[in-house]
TORKELUM-529996 format. One record per residue (C-alpha): x, y, z. Coordinates in steps of 0.5 Angstrom, whole numbers, plus 500, padded with zeros to 3 digits. Each point is the difference from the previous one (the first is absolute). Last residue first. Example, Ala and Ser with C-alpha at 12.3 -4.5 7.8 and 13.67 -1.06 7.14 Angstrom:
2
527498514
498493502
END
This chain:
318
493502454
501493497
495497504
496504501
497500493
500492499
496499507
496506497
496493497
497499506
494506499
502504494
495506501
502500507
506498500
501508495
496504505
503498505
508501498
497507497
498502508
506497502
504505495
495506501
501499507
494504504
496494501
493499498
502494494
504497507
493498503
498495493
506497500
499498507
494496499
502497493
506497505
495496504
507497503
499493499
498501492
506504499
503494504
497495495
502504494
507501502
500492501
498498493
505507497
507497503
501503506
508504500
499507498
492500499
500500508
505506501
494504496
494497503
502501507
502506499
492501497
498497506
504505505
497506496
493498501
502499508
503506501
495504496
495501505
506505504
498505495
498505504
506498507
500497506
493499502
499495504
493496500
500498493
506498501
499494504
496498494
506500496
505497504
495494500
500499492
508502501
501494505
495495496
504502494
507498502
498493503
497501493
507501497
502493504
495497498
501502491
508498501
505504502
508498497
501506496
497505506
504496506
507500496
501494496
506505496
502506503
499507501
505502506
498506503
505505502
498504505
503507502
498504494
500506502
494505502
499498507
492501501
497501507
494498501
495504504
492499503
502492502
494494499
497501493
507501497
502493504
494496497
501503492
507497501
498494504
495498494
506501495
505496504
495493500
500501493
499493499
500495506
495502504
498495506
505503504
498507501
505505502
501504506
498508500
497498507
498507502
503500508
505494497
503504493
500506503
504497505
505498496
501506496
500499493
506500495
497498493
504499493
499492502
492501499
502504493
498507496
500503494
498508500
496503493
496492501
493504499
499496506
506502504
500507499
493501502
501496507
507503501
495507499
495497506
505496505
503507500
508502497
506502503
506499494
506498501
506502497
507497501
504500507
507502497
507497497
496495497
503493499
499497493
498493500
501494495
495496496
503493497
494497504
496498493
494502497
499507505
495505502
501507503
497501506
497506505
501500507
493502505
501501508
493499504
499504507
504506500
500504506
508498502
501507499
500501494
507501499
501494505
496495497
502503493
507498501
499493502
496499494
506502496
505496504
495494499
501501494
507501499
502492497
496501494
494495501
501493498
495495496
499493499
498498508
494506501
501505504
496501506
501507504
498501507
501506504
501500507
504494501
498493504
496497494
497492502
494502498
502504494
504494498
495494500
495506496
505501494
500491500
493501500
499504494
506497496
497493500
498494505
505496499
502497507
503504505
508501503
501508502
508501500
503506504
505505498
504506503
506502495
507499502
502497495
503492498
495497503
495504494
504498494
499492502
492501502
498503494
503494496
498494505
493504500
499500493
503493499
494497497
492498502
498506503
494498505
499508501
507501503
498508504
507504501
500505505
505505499
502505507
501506498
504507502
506499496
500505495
505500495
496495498
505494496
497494504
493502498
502500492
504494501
494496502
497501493
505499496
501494503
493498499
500501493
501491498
498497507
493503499
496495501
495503506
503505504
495506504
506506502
497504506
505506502
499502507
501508501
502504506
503495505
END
């Protein structure tokens, strides 16, 4: 078995067709699916399971209360039989050459790469159609430490379910996820993988389409769930005082509170913005981002720290 598919359901019944078509359609057939229901309270389950007893596809079914994503991506690794893992989440789809694609790596590579990255295109709607390729697209190889500047400075876009990893990496440098985070969950795994591994392999196609919609975690997050986020982002940083991976690395965290506060001002209302700036010590954070090299951050800071909450108007409309 080389790759085990790990798909967390919870309420999903409206996307999730799609979703399983994507898997039952890879032209690479050399996966088993495991499928985690997270207490799911709809038909999700009934409406994955009628299109895949009607494939030949290799697929279990995990059953566990609603303890969240990060658990549920977690009951599936552990349970995981193929040499490489990918979690895709239940609302989106992959392009039905993926694991094709990342086979082919393997090969030409001589089966030495350690984690296999896919870039995505974001969507409204399911209405998106695939194009096959005729050919392996490019991929490019870079260090943890380059994939960490480009990420950062946001000049490479990344998603958890884009991450092909191999399953005894994750064991042997226990590259789980934290089940008592509930908000950017995914961002802290990135910045635990690329601490982790010395190379990432970086297909440059967009072979996952992520489906941006309503009720979705970051429009449905109140202030503890984005603390449970904080508290794990305050502890990363204090791990990384101690590993270095990169020079501007000390900017992470700064960064992430000002992301946090961007995607915030979208749909808090400006009473509960001010709580959660309160929360997250954000002046703090301003204040370490006046130092850093984007002169665009740099501006953002400068601004929210003079205007204080009131650039909840600002952000708002940027």
């Amino acid at each position: 078995m080389l790759f085990s598919i790990i798909m967390p359901v919870y309420m999903v019944e409206d996307y999730i067709e799609k979703s399983i078509e994507s898997i039952v359609e890879q032209t690479d057939k050399n996966f088993e699916l495991i499928i985690v229901n997270d207490g799911t309270k709809d038909n999700s389950i009934k409406k994955a399971e009628k299109i895949l007893e009607n494939s030949d596809v290799n697929y279990s079914v995990i059953v566990q209360e609603n303890l969240g994503l990060a658990s549920a991506r977690n009951a599936g690794l552990k349970q995981a039989k193929g040499d490489w893992v990918i979690c895709i989440d239940s609302d989106d789809s992959i392009h039905p050459q993926t694991l094709e694609f990342i086979h082919k790596i393997i090969e030409k590579e001589q089966n030495t790469p350690e984690v296999i990255i896919f870039s995505y295109s974001m969507y409204g709607n399911q209405d998106y159609q695939y194009t096959m390729y005729e050919k392996l697209p490019d991929y490019t190889i870079f260090s943890s430490k380059e994939i960490s500047e480009l990420y950062l400075n946001r000049r490479i876009h990344l998603v958890v379910p884009g991450f092909c990893i191999r399953r005894e990496l994750c064991i042997d440098r226990e590259l789980f996820y934290n089940p008592k985070v509930f908000f950017s969950e995914d961002t802290l795994y990135i910045w635990n993988v690329f601490l982790k591994v010395k190379k990432i392999y970086y297909i440059n196609e967009a072979l996952y389409c992520y489906l941006r919609r309503p009720h979705s975690i970051m429009t449905s997050s109140d202030i503890s769930k984005i603390l449970s986020g904080y508290k794990a982002y305050l502890e990363f940083e204090n791990k990384m005082t101690t590993e270095v991976l990169f020079n501007e690395q000390k900017y992470i965290f700064p960064r992430w509170v000002l992301g946090v506060m961007h995607s915030a001002s979208k749909y808090m209302d400006f009473h509960t913005y001010r709580e959660l700036l309160t929360a997250l010590n954000y002046q703090k954070y301003i204040k370490e981002l006046k130092g850093y090299s984007s002169k665009k951050v740099k501006m953002a800071a400068w601004i929210i720290s003079i205007l204080k909450s009131t650039s909840f108007f600002i952000l708002r409309i940027r």
